[in-house]
C-alpha positions in Angstrom: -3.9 -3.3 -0.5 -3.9 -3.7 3.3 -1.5 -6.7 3.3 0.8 -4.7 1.2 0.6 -1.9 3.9 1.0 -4.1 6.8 4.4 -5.2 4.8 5.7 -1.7 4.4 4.5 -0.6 7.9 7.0 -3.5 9.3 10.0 -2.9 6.7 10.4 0.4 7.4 8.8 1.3 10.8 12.2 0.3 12.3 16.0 1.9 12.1 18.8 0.1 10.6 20.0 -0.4 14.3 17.0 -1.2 15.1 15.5 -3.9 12.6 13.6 -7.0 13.4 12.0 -9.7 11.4 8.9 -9.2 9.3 5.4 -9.5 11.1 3.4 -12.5 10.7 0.3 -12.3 9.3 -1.6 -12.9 12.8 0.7 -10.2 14.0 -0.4 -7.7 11.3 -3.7 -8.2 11.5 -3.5 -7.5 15.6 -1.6 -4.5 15.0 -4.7 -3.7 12.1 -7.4 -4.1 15.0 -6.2 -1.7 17.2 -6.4 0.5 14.3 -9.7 3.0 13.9 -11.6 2.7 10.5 -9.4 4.5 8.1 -11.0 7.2 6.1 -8.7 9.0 3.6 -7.4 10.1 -0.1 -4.2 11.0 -1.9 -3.3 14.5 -0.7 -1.8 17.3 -2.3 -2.5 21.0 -1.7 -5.0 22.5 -3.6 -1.7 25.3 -5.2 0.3 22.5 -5.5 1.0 20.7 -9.3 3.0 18.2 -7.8 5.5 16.6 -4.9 8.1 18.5 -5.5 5.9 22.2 -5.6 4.2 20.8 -2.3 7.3 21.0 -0.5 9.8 23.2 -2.0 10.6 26.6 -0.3 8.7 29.1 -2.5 5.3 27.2 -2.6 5.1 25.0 0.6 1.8 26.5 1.7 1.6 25.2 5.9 -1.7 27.5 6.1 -3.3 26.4 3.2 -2.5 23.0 4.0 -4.1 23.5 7.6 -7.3 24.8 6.3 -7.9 21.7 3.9 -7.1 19.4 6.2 -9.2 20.6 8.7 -12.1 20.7 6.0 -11.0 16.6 5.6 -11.4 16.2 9.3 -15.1 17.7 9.1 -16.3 14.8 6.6 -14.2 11.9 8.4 -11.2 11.9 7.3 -8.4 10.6 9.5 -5.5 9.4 7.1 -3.7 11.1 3.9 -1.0 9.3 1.6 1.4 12.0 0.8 4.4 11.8 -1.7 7.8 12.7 -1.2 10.6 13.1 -3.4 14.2 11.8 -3.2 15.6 15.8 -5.1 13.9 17.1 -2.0 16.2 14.9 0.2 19.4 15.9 -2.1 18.5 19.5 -1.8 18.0 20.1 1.7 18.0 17.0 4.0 17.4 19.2 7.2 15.2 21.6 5.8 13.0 18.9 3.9 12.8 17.1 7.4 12.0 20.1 9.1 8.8 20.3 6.5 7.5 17.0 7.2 7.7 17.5 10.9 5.4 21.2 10.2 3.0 19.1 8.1 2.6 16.0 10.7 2.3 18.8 13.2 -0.4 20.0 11.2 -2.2 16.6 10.5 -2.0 15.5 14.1 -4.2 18.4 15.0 -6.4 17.7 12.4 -6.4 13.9 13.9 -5.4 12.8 10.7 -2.1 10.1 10.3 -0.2 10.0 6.9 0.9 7.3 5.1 4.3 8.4 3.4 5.1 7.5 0.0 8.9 7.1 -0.8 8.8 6.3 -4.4 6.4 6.9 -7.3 6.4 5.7 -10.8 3.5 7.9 -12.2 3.9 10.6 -15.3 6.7 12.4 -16.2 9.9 10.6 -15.5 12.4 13.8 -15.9 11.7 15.3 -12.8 13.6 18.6 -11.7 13.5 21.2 -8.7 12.5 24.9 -9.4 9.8 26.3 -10.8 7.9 23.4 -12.5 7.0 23.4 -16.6 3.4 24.4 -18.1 1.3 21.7 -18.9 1.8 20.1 -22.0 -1.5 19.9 -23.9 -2.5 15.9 -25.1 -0.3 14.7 -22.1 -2.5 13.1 -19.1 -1.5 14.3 -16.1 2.0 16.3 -17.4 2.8 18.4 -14.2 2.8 15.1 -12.2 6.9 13.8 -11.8 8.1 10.6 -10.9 10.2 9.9 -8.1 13.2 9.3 -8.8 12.9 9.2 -12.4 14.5 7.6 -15.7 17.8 8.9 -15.5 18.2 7.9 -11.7 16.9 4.6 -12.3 19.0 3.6 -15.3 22.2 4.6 -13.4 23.5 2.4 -10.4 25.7 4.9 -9.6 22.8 6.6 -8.3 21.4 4.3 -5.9 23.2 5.1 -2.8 22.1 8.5 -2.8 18.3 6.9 -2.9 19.4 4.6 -0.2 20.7 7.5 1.7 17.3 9.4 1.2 14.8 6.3 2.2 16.9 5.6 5.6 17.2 9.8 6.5 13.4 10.3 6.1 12.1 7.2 7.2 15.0 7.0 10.6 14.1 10.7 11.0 10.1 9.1 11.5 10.5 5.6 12.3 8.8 6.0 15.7 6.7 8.4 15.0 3.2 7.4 15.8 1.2 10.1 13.7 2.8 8.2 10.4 0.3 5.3 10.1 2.7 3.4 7.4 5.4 3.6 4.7 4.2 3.3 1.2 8.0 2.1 -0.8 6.6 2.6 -4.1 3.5 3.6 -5.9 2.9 1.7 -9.2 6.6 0.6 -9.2 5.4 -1.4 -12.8 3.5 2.2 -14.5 5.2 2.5 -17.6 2.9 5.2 -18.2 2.6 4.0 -21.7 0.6 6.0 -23.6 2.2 9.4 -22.5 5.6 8.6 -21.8 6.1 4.5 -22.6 9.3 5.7 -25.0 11.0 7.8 -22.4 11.2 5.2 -19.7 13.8 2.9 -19.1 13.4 -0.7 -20.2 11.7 -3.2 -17.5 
């Protein structure tokens, strides 16, 4: 897990303008040293179903998120992977940024750093903004959505739009030192097969 941290910290801690070659291992594990003991979890607001209700305009909750991250700071918590979501980016590049600044604002006072995940192959693969569906009874997890999402991923055509989305958020944060690392993809091989194996795409 760490190694495949250190990897996405170096990939994407840097601009296009500004790339360099990948760490070495020696120089991963320095930059790891200087690093406290990292105490965390998966975070997503207690009123939140999902990524996209996190952060979309009617239900992103700044105060609620304040409260529970301070109560994270009180047991030792100082990092939190949070998800994003490429139909955030397509929606409202400048407002979606403008979020993610409020909530590192937030963490930093808490003294908590976030690890950012871009991707995320977990649950329902037909995400869509708005007012999210009811659960579906049987189905682990329904209210969870993938990012991006079966129909995205089985059409090329779609990619630069998700190349457009990874550089935006992570050139908007590249530099910025409360974002501990860059999480590409979560479970990129899920085919989340007893829920949805038939829905996704094939490989």
């Amino acid at each position: 897990m760490l190694k495949r941290v250190f990897i996405l910290l170096v990939l994407l801690s840097a601009t296009p303008a500004q790339a360099r070659q990948q760490w070495t291992a020696a120089q991963a594990n320095e930059w790891y040293q200087q690093q406290p003991w990292l105490v965390g979890a998966n975070y997503i607001p207690a009123s939140a179903v999902n990524t996209l209700e996190m952060w979309q305009d009617p239900t992103f909750d700044p105060g609620l998120i304040d409260k529970e991250l301070e109560l994270a700071a009180r047991v030792g918590m100082n990092t939190m992977r949070v998800f994003l979501h490429d139909l955030l980016w397509d929606q409202d590049p400048d407002g979606f940024k403008e979020k993610i600044e409020r909530f590192l604002t937030i963490a930093e006072r808490h003294h908590i750093r976030t690890i950012f995940v871009l991707f995320d192959s977990c649950w329902d693969p037909f995400p869509r903004l708005g007012a999210q569906p009811p659960p579906r009874p049987g189905i682990h997890n329904s209210r969870w959505v993938q990012s991006p999402g079966a129909v995205t991923l089985s059409d090329p055509a779609q990619y630069p739009r998700l190349e457009r989305y990874v550089k935006g958020v992570v050139g908007a944060f590249a530099q910025d030192p409360r974002v501990l690392a860059w999480d590409l993809w979560n479970e990129p091989d899920n085919t989340n097969p007893l829920s949805y194996g038939s829905l996704e795409p094939p490989a």
